[in-house]
C-alpha positions in Angstrom: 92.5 107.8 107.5 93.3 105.1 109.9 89.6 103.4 109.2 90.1 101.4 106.2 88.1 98.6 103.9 88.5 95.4 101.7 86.2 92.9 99.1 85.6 88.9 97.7 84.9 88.0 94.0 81.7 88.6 92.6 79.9 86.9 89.5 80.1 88.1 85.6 77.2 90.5 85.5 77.3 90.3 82.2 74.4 92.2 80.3 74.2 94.4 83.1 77.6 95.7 82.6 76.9 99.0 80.9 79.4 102.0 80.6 78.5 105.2 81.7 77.6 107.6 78.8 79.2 104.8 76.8 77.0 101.2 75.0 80.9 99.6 75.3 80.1 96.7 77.5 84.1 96.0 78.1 84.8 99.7 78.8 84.5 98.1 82.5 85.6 94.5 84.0 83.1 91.5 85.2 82.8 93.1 88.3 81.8 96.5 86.4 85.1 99.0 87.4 87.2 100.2 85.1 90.5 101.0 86.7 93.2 103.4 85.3 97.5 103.7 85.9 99.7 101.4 87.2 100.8 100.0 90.3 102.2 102.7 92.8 100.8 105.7 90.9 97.5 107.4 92.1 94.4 105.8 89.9 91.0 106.5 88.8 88.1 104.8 89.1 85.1 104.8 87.2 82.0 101.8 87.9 78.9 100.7 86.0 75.7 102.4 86.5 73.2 101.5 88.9 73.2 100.3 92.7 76.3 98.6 93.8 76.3 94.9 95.0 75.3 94.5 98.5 78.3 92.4 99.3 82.0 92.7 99.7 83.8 93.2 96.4 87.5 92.0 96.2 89.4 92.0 92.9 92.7 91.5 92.4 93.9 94.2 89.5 97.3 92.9 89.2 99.1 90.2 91.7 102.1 90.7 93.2 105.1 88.0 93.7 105.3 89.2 97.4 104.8 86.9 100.2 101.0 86.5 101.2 99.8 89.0 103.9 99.2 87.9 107.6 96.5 88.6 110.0 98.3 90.7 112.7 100.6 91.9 110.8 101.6 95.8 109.8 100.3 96.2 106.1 101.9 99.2 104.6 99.9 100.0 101.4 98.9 103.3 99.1 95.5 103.4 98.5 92.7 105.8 97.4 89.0 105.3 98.5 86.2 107.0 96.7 82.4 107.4 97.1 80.2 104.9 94.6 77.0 107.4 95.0 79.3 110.5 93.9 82.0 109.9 93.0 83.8 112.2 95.6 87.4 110.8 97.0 87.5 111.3 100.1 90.7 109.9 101.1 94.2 109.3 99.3 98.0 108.4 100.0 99.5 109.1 96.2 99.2 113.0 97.2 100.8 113.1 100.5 103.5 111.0 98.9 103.8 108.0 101.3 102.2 105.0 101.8 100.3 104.2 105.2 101.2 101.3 107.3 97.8 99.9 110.0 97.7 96.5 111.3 95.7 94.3 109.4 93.0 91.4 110.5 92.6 93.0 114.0 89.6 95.3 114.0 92.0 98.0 113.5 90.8 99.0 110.2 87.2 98.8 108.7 86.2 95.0 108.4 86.5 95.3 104.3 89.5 96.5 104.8 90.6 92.9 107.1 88.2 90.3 105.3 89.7 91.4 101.5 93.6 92.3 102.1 94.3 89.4 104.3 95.8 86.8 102.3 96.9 88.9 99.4 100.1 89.1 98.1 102.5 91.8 98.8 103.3 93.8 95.1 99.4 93.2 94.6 96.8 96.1 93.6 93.4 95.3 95.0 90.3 97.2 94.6 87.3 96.8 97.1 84.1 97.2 96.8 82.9 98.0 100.8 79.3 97.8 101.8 78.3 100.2 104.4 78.2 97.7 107.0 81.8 96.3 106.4 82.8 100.2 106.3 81.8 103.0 108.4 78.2 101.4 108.8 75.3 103.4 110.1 77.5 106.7 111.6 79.0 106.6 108.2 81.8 109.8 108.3 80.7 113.1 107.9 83.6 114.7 107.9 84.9 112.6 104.4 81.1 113.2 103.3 80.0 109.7 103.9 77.1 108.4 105.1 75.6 105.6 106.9 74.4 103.5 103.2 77.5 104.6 101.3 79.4 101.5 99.7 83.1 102.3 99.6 85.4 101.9 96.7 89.4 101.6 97.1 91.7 100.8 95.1 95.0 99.6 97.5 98.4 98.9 96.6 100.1 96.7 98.8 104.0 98.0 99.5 105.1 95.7 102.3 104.1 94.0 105.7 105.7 93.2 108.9 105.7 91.0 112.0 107.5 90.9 115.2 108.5 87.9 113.8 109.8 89.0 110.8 113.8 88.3 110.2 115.6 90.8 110.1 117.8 90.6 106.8 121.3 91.6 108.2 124.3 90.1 109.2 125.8 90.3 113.1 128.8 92.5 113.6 130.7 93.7 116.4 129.5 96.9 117.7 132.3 99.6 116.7 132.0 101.7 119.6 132.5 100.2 122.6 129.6 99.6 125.3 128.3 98.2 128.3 125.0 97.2 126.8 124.8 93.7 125.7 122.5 93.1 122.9 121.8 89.4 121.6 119.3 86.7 120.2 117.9 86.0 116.9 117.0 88.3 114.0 113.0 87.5 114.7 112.2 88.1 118.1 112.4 90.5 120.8 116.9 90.9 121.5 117.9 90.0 124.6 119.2 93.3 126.2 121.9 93.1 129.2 123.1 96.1 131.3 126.5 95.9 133.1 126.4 97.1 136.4 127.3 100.5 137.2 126.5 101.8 133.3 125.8 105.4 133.1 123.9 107.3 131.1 125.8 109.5 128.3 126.2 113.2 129.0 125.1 113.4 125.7 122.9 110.4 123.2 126.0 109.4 121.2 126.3 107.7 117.2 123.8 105.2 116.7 125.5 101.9 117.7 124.8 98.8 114.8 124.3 94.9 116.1 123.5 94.1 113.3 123.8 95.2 109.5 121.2 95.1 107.5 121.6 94.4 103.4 119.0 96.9 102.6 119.7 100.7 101.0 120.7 103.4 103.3 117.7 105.2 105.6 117.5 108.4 104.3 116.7 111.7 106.0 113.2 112.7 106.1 112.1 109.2 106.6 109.2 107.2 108.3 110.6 103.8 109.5 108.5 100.4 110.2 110.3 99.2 113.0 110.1 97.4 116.3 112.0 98.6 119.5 112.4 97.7 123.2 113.6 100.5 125.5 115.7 100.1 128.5 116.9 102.3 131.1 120.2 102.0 132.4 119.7 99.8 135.4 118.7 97.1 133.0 114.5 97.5 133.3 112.7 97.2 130.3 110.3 100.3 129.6 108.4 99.8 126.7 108.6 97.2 123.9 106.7 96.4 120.2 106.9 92.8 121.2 104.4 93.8 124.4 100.5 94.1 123.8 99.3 97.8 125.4 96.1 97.5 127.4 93.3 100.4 126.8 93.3 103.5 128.8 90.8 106.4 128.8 93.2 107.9 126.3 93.7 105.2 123.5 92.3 101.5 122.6 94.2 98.9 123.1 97.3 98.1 120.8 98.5 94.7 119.8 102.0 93.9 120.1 103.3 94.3 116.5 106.0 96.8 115.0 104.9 100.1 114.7 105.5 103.1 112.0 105.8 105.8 114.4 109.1 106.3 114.3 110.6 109.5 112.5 114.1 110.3 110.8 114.3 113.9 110.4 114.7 116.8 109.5 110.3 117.6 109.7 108.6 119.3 107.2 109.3 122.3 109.5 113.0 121.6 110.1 112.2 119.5 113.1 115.2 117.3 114.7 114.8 114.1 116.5 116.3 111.4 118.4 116.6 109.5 115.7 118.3 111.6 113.0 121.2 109.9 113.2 120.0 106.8 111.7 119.9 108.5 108.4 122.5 105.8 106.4 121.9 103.2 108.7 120.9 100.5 106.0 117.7 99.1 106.1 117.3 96.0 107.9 119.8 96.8 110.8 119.3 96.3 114.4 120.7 99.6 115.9 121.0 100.9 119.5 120.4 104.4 120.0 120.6 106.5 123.2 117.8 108.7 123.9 117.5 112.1 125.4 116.7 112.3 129.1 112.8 113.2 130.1 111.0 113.3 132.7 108.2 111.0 133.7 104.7 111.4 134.9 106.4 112.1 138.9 109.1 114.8 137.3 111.7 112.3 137.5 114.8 112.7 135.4 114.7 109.2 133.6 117.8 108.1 131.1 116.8 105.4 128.6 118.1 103.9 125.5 116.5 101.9 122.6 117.6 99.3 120.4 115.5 99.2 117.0 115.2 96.5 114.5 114.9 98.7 111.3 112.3 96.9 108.8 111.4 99.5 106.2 111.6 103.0 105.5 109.6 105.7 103.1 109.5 109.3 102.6 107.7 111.0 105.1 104.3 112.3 104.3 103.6 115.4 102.9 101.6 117.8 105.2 99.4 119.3 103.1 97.7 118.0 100.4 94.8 115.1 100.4 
């Protein structure tokens, strides 16, 4: 569920506050939800009785000492959102194991989802209280069971968030396998990538080659990495980067340039091997050049390309099945 939501602090209903089945006015908070578990573990959610406030709902559970997050950037959080007129989750990422990561602030989630999360800390559990039109609005989804004047509740825990201009927290090194490919510039931009003349493409995509070392834990197997990359071929011409802004095409909307969290360390769930297995102990936080398989482009043109990958984050990949 890439459509998401968020919330702003409401008034002490006071009186109004009354439990369900129960006369225990502080069974639920001012705002009137009563919230159970701890950070990182899946919660439940219960709320008062009666219609839910027509505005956006933001509470902050328990704060986090985490840097604020950013408009723009790529919020990875866990999160479970839940129907107020049923009570029917619809959507969860405690059961498939792993967080999600979608960029935040930029219309690339639900408008709750921007307004309340944007300036919250990272370490922070938030719960939002969407209205339908800061949600899914009049379509509503009918596939989760939502419909067009359903307020939303979620309760999101925020795990991290990245930048393109987010330093990298590693030290330079010297490559320890030799290579034509000149990688330089700071931590916190896009690296400078030079191509001696006459480089040719491996016969074979060798060992992941390190720039830079990264202080964070080793990248285990079965991983999904937040990263940024910029791809090369081996004439020296850029072919795709993070750092770059994609236009819309008849296929996809338009992406912002920001790191992404598409990038898979196997083995899959069914055994499937990647191009980037082999950055399995690579700590986190590295900036790491690794040679791709040939392909073919849109013409049938053998093309030979390598990427160098500024390893931000990494979490277990997510379950297939389950909610």
């Amino acid at each position: 569920m890439r459509k998401l939501l968020s919330l702003v602090v409401v008034a002490a209903l006071g009186s109004s506050l009354v439990a369900c089945g129960s006369d225990k006015k502080n069974d639920f908070d001012a705002a009137g939800f009563k919230v159970t578990s701890d950070f990182g573990q899946k919660p439940t959610i219960t709320h008062r009785q009666g219609d839910p406030d027509k505005q956006l709902v933001t509470e902050v559970l328990k704060e986090g000492d985490g840097p604020e997050v950013k408009k723009g950037e790529l919020l990875t959080a866990n999160y479970l959102g839940q129907i107020w007129r049923d009570g029917k989750v619809f959507d969860n990422s405690y059961d498939r194991g792993a967080p999600s990561s979608f960029p935040i602030g930029v219309g690339g989630v639900i408008s709750g989802w921007d307004e309340g999360l944007v300036g919250k800390k990272i370490g922070s559990r938030v719960l939002l209280s969407i209205p339908s039109d800061k949600g899914y609005k009049s379509q509503g989804n009918s596939q989760a069971g939502i419909k067009g004047d359903d307020t939303l509740i979620f309760v999101v825990d925020l795990v991290g968030a990245a930048a393109n201009d987010t330093p990298l927290d590693a030290t330079t090194v010297t490559p320890s396998t030799p290579t034509k490919i000149s990688v330089t510039g700071p931590l916190n931009a896009e690296p400078k990538v030079t191509v001696a003349p006459g480089t040719k493409p491996p016969a074979k995509p060798g060992k992941p080659i390190v720039f830079a070392l990264g202080k964070g834990k080793p990248i285990e197997k079965s991983s999904q990495l937040i990263g940024r990359y910029v791809v090369y071929d081996y004439t020296g011409k850029k072919q795709a980067s993070t750092w770059d802004a994609q236009p819309a095409t008849a296929q996809s909307a338009a992406q912002p340039a920001a790191p992404t969290d598409q990038l898979q360390v196997g083995p899959g769930p069914n055994g499937q091997t990647g191009a980037l297995d082999g950055l399995a102990g690579v700590p986190i936080g590295s900036r790491v050049l690794v040679e791709l398989p040939a392909s073919k482009d849109q013409a049938g043109k053998t093309v030979n390309a390598f990427a160098v990958i500024d390893v931000l984050n990494a979490f277990p990949a997510p379950k297939t099945t389950g909610q």
